[in-house]
DOKOLTI-582211 format. One line per 3 residues: number of its first residue (from 1); their letters; for each residue x, y, z of C-alpha. Coordinates in Angstrom, 3 decimals. Each point is the difference from the previous one (the first is absolute). Example, Ala and Ser with C-alpha at 12.3 -4.5 7.8 and 13.67 -1.06 7.14 Angstrom:
% residues 2
1	as	12.300:-4.500:7.800; 1.370:3.440:-0.660;
END
This chain:
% residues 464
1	xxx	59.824:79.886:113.219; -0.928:0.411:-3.865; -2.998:2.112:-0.397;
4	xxx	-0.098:1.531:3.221; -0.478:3.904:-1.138; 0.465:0.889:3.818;
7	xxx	3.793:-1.094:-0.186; 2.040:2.392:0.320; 4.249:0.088:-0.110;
10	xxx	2.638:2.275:1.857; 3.419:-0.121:-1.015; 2.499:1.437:2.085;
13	xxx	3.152:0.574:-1.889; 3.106:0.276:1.895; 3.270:0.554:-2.454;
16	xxx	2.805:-1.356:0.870; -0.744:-2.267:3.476; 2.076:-3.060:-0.014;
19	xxx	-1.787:-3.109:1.694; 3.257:0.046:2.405; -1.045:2.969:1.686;
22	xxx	-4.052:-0.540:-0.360; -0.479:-3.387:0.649; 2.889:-1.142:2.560;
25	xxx	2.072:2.843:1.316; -2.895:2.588:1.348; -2.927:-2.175:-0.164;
28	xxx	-0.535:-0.027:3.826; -0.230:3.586:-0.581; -2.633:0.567:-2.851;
31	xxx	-2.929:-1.683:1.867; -2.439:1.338:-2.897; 2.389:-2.092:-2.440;
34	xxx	0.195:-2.968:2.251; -4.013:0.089:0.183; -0.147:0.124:-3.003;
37	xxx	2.446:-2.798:-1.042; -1.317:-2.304:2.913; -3.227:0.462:-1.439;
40	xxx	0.566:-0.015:-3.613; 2.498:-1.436:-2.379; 3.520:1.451:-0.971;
43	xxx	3.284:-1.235:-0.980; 3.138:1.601:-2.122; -1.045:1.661:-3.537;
46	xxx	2.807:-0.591:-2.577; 0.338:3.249:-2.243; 0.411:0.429:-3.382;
49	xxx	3.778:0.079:-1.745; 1.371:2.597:0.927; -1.849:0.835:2.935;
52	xxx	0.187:3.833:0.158; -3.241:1.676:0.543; -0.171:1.286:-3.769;
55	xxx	-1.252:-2.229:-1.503; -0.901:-2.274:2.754; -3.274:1.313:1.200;
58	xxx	-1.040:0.154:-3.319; 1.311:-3.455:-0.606; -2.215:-1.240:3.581;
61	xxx	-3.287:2.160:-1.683; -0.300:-1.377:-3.621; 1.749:-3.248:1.007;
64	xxx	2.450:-0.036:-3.119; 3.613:0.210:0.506; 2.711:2.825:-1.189;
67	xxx	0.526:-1.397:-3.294; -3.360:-0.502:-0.823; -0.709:3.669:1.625;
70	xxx	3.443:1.430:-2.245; 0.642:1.344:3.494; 3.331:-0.680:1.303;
73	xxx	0.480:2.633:2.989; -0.537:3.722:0.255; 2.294:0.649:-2.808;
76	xxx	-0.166:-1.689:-3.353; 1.412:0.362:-3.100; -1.626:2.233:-2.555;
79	xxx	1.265:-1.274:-2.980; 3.414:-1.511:-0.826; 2.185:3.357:0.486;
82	xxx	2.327:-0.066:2.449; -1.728:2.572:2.305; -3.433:0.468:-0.464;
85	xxx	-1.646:-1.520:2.954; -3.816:0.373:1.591; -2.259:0.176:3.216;
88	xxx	-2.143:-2.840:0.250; -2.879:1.779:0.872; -3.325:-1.004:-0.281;
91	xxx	0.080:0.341:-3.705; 2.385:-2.634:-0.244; -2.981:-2.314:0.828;
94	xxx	-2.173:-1.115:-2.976; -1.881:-2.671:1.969; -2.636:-0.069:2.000;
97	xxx	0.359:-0.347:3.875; -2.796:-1.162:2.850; -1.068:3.527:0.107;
100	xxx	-0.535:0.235:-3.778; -1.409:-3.418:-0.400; -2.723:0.927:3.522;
103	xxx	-0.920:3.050:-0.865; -1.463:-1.486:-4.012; -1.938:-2.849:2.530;
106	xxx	-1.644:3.277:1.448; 1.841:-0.629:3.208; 0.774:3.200:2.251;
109	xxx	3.954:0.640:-0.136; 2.253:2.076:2.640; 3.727:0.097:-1.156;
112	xxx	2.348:2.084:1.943; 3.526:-0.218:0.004; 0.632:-2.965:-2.263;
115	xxx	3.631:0.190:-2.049; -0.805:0.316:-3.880; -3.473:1.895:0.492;
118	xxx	1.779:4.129:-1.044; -1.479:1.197:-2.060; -3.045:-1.192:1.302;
121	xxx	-2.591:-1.720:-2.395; -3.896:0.244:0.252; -1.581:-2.986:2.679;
124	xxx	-3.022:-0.876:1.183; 0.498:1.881:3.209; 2.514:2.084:0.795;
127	xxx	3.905:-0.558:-0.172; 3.229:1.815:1.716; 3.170:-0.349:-2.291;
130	xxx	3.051:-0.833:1.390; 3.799:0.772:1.104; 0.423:0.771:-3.369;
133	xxx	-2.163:2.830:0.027; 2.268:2.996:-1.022; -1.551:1.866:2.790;
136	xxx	-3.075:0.898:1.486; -0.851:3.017:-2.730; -0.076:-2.619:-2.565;
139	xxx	-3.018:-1.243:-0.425; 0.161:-3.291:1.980; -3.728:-1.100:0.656;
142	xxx	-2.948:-1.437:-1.282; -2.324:1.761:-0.667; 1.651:3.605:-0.477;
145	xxx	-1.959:1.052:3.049; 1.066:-2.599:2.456; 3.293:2.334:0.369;
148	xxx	-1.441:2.815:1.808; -2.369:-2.489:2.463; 3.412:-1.405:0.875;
151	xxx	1.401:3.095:0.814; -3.049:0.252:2.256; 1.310:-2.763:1.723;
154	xxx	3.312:0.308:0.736; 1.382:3.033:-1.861; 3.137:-0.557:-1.738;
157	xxx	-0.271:-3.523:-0.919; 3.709:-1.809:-0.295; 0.037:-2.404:-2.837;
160	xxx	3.734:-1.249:1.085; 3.029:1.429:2.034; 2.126:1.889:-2.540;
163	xxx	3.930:-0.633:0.346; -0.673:-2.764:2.797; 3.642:-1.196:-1.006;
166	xxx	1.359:2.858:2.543; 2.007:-0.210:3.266; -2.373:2.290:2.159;
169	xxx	-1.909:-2.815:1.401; -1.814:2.019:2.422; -1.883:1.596:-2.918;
172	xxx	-0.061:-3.214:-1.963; -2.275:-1.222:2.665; -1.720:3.172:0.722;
175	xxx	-1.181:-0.437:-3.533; -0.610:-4.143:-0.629; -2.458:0.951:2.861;
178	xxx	-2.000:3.110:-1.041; -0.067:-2.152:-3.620; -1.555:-2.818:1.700;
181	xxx	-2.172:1.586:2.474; -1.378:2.711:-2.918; -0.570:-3.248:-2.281;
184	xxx	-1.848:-1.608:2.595; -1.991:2.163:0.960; -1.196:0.012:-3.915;
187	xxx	-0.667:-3.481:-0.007; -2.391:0.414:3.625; -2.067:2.843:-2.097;
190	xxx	-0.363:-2.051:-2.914; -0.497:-2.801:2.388; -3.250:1.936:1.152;
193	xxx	-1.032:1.852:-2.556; 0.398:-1.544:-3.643; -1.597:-2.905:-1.207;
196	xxx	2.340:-3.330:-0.932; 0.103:-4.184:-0.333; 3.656:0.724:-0.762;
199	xxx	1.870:1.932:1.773; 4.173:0.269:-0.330; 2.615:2.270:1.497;
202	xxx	3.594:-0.260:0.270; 2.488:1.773:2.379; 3.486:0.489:-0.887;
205	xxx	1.398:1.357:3.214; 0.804:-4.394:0.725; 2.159:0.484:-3.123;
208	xxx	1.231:3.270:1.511; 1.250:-0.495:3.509; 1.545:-3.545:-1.273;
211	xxx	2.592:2.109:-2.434; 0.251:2.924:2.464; 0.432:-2.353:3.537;
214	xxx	1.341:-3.467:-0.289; 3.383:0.079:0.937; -1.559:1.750:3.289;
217	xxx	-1.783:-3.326:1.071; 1.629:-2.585:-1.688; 3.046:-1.564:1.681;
220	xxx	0.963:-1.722:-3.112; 0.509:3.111:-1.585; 3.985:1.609:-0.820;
223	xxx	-1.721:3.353:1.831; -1.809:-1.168:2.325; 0.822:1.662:3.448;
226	xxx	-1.296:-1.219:3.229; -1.644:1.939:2.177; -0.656:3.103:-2.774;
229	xxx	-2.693:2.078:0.340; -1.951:-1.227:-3.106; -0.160:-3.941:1.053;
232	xxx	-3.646:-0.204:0.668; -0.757:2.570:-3.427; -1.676:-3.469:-2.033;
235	xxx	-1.129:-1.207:3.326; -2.246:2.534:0.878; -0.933:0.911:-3.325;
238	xxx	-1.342:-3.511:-0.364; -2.008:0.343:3.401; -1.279:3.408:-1.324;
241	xxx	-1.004:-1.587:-3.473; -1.790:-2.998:2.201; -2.313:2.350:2.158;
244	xxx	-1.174:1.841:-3.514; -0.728:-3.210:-1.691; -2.396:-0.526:3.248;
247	xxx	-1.581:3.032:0.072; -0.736:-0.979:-3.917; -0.675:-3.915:0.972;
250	xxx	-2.762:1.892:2.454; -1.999:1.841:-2.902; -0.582:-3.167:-2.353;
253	xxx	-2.904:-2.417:0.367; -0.114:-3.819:-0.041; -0.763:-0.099:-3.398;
256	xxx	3.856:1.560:-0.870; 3.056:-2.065:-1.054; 3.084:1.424:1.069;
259	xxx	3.199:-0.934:-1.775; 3.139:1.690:1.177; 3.223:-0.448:-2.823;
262	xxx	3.099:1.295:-0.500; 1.580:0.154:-3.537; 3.464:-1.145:1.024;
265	xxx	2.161:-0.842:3.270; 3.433:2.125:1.172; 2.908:-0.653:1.456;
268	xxx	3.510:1.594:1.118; 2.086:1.136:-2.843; 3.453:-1.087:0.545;
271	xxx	2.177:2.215:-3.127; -0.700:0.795:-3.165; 1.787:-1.224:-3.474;
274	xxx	1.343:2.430:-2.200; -1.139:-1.650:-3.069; 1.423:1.871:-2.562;
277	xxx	3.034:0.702:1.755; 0.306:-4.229:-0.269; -1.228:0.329:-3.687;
280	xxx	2.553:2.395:-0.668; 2.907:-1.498:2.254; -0.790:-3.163:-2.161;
283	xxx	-0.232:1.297:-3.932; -3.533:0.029:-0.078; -0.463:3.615:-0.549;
286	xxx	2.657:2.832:-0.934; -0.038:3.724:0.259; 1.861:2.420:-1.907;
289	xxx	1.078:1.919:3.815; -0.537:-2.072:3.650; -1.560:2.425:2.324;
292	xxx	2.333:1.440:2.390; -2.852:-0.394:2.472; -3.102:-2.174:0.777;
295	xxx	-2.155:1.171:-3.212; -3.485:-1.235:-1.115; 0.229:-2.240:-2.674;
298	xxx	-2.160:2.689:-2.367; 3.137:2.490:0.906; 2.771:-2.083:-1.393;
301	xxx	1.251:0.158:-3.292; -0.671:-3.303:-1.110; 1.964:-1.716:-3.009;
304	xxx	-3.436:-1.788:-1.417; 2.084:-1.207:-3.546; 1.961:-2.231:2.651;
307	xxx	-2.664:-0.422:2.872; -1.650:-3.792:0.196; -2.025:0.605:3.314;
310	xxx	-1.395:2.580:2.612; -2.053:-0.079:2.835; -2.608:2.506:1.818;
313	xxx	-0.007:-0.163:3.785; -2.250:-0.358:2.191; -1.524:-2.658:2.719;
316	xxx	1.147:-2.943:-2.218; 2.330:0.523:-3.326; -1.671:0.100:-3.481;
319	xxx	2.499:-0.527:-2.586; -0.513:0.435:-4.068; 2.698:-1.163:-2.956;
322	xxx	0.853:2.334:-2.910; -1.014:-1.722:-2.512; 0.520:0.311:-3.231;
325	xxx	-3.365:1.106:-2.383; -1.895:0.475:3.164; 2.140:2.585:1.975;
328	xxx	1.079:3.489:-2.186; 4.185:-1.434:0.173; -0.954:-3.402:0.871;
331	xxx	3.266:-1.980:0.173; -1.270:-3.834:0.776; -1.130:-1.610:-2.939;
334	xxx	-2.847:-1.755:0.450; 0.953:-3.344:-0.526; 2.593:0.640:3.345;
337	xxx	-2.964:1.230:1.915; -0.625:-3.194:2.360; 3.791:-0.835:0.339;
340	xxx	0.357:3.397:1.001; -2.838:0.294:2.493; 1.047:-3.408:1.345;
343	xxx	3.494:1.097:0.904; -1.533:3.200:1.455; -1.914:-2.173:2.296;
346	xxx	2.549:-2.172:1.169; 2.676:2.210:0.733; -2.053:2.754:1.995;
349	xxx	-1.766:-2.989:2.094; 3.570:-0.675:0.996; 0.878:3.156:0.976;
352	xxx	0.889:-0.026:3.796; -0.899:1.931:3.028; 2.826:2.759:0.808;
355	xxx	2.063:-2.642:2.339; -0.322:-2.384:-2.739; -2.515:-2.382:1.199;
358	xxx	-3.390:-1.449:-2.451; -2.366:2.880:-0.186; -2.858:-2.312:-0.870;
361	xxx	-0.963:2.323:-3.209; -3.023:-1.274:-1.954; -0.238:0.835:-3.900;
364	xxx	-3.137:-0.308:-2.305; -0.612:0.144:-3.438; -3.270:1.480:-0.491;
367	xxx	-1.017:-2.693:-2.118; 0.241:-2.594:2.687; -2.452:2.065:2.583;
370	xxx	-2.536:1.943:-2.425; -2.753:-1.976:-2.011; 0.267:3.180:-2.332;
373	xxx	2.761:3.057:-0.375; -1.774:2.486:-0.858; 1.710:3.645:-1.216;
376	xxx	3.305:-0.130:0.668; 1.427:-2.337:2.928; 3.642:-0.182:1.577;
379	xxx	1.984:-2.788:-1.388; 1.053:-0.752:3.502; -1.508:0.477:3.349;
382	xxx	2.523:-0.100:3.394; -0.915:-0.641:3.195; 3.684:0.435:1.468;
385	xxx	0.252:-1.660:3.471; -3.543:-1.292:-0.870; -1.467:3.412:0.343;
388	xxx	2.561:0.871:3.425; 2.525:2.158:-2.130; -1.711:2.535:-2.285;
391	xxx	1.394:1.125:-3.711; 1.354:2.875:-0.043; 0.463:1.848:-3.480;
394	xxx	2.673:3.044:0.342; 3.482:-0.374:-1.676; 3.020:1.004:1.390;
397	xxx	-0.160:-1.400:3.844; 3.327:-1.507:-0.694; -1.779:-3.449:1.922;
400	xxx	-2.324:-2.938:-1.000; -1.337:-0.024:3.531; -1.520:3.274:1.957;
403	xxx	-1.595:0.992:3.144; -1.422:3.275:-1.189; -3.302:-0.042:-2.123;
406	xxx	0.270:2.356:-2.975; -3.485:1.309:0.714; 0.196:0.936:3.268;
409	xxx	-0.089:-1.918:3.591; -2.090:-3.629:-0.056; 0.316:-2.732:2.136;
412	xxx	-2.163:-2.602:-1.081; -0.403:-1.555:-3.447; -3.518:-1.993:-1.121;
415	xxx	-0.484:-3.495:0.467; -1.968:-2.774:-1.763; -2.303:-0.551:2.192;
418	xxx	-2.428:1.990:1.151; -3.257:-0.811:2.391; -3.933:-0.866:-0.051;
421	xxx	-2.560:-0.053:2.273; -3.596:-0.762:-0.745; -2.703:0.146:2.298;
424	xxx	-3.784:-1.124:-1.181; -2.644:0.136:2.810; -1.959:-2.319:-1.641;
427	xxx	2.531:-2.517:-0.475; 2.456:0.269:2.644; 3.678:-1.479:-0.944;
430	xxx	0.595:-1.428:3.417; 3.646:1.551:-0.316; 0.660:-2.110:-2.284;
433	xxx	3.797:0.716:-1.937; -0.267:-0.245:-4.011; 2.875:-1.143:-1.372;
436	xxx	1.384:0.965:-3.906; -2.317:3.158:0.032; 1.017:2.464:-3.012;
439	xxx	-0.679:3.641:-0.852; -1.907:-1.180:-2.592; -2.277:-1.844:1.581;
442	xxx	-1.879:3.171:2.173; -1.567:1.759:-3.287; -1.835:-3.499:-1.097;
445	xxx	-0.845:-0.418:3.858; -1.643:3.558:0.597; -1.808:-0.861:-3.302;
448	xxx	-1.289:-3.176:1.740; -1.041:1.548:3.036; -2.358:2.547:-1.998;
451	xxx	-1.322:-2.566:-2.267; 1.830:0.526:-3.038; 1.117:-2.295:-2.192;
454	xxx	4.051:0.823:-0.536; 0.680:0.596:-3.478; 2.263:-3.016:-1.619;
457	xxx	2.752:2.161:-0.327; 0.920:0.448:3.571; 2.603:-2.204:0.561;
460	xxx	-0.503:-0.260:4.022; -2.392:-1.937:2.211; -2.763:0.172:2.145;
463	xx	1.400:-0.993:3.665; -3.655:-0.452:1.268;
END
């Protein structure tokens, strides 16, 4: 409804929730989602490449993809050293998102939570930064002042759950709950008491209790035990999440939009592939002494006069060349650069599971999924397993294949796609499932809802 100043949108952010779990396996249980899908529209969101949260969400806001953002996950390289490497904060993001582009129309803005917003930037409202966030003595709000009326609220606010790759579960919980409830109860007083058309929040604890509790529910998963006491930990959480989003559903008039996303889906992680062990195993990198024990790749002494390739670990692989003029010992000459790469790819898709079957591993040039590579991209991107193993970056396991993760206990890995509901009282969808829906397309729809025109550079669609 262009024009109509009344409109007003509500996006409910959930990281992480796969449309497995939403839309099929605990459906019967969410009857706030089910309302709203019977009465709305909704269907799988595809994310961006890769689909990790950083850059995602900022991907989903400004409707441009990684290489067009220079964004490429939550570490990117600073320059072409072999070691400098930087947070993709929220300075990492020279574009403007929905809340940027809103708040110049002189529409009211509320922001809390959303990845890529620390340190926070002036809006048209007020804004929350995000799991980022350093910690809560930074100053994570706007404006300045908004820190001490949340403390008001709920005391120590919890911007994340700090080391939630742990094997105390009981506290894991203990926290992904006080997180959610604290960040909830944020959203109700800004709910009631701040002025908005756009109002945004994201909560990670989806993201959170998928790493910390999937082998507990899954059957499918190597650690899955039946019967343990931590079977029902998603369950429930999901039924919790489902009566706050109605006590929020309850507080918003007729004239609201409600769109609930995620930025990505999950699913079990099966292993993880020791990438540099393989690149190393296979003359693609040398070092002057192997580690006598698993050793971060930054830890190793590495031969770079005689090194063609590395890799940082991670969710999916990222994988640069040493080449020579661009990297300080570059060995590849440039002219070898694509016959290299293209061997790279090949023989790392064919790497096998540990038994020897297909893994299934996908591998991307950048240049075949960005419109743009901006700042410095990987050369390849690996989705080993398609995103069911994980990369794992420390030398010296002795083994391509492992069932430990490096960085502590995880379960579950990220998945492509990722889930959207949209619910407009004034249009009802009917239930109605929309097909070939993209992370792109929610920024240029949000835009639509309020009356604006999208800017030409959003590459994304309006879906109403």
């Amino acid at each position: 409804m262009i024009g109509n100043h009344r409109r007003k949108v509500l996006v409910v952010g959930l990281d992480c929730v796969p449309p497995e779990l939403l839309f099929r396996q605990y459906r019967d249980e969410l009857p706030h989602v089910r309302d709203l899908m019977a009465r709305g529209l909704w269907g799988e969101l595809e994310s961006c490449h890769p689909p990790i949260t950083v850059p995602a969400w900022s991907c989903m806001m400004a409707s441009q993809d990684p290489g067009q953002l220079g964004i490429y996950g939550f570490r990117n390289r600073a320059d072409y050293s072999y070691d400098k490497l930087s947070i993709a904060t929220g300075n990492a993001v020279k574009v403007e998102r929905v809340w940027d582009l809103l708040s110049r129309a002189d529409k009211k803005v509320v922001v809390v939570g959303v990845p890529g917003t620390y340190p926070p930037r002036p809006v048209n409202g007020v804004l929350v930064s995000c799991f980022l966030t350093p910690g809560i003595e930074s100053q994570y709000t706007h404006p300045a002042g908004l820190r001490e009326e949340i403390a008001g609220v709920v005391g120590e606010y919890m911007v994340d759950v700090k080391g939630f790759r742990t094997e105390d579960k009981d506290w894991l919980l203990r926290q992904i709950y006080e997180m959610t409830e604290k960040r909830l109860r944020v959203v109700r007083h800004f709910l009631r008491t701040k002025p908005w058309d756009f109002f945004m929040f994201v909560e990670m604890g989806t993201d959170r209790i998928h790493h910390g509790f999937w082998k507990f529910s899954d059957p499918g998963h190597r650690g899955y035990e039946p019967g343990n006491r931590h079977e029902q930990a998603i369950r429930d959480y999901y039924r919790y999440l489902d009566r706050e989003l109605g006590e929020l559903l309850a507080m918003i008039d007729q004239d609201t939009v409600v769109l609930v996303v995620s930025d990505h889906g999950a699913k079990k992680m099966d292993g993880g592939i020791c990438i540099n062990e393989w690149l190393w195993q296979n003359g693609y990198l040398t070092l002057h002494t192997p580690p006598a024990r698993p050793t971060a790749m930054d830890k190793c002494a590495v031969d770079w006069s005689r090194t063609r390739a590395w890799s940082e670990g991670g969710y999916y692989a990222r994988l640069f060349l040493n080449v020579k003029g661009r990297e300080p010992q570059g060995v590849i000459e440039p002219r070898d650069y694509e016959r290299v790469r293209d061997e790279l790819a090949a023989k790392i898709a064919a790497i096998p599971d540990h038994q020897g079957r297909p893994l299934g591993t996908q591998v991307y040039t950048p240049q075949a999924l960005y419109r743009a590579t901006n700042n410095i991209a990987p050369d390849l991107l690996i989705y080993f397993g398609d995103l069911s193993w994980r990369s794992v970056g420390t030398l010296g396991t002795g083994a391509i294949h492992t069932f430990d993760n490096d960085t502590g206990p995880d379960d579950a890995n990220h998945a492509q796609q990722g889930i959207l509901i949209l619910h407009d009282p004034a249009q009802p969808g009917g239930g109605r499932e929309i097909k070939g829906m993209s992370l792109y397309d929610v920024a240029p729809t949000i835009l639509h809802l309020l009356g604006q025109t999208p800017p030409p550079h959003m590459i994304g669609k309006s879906i109403v």
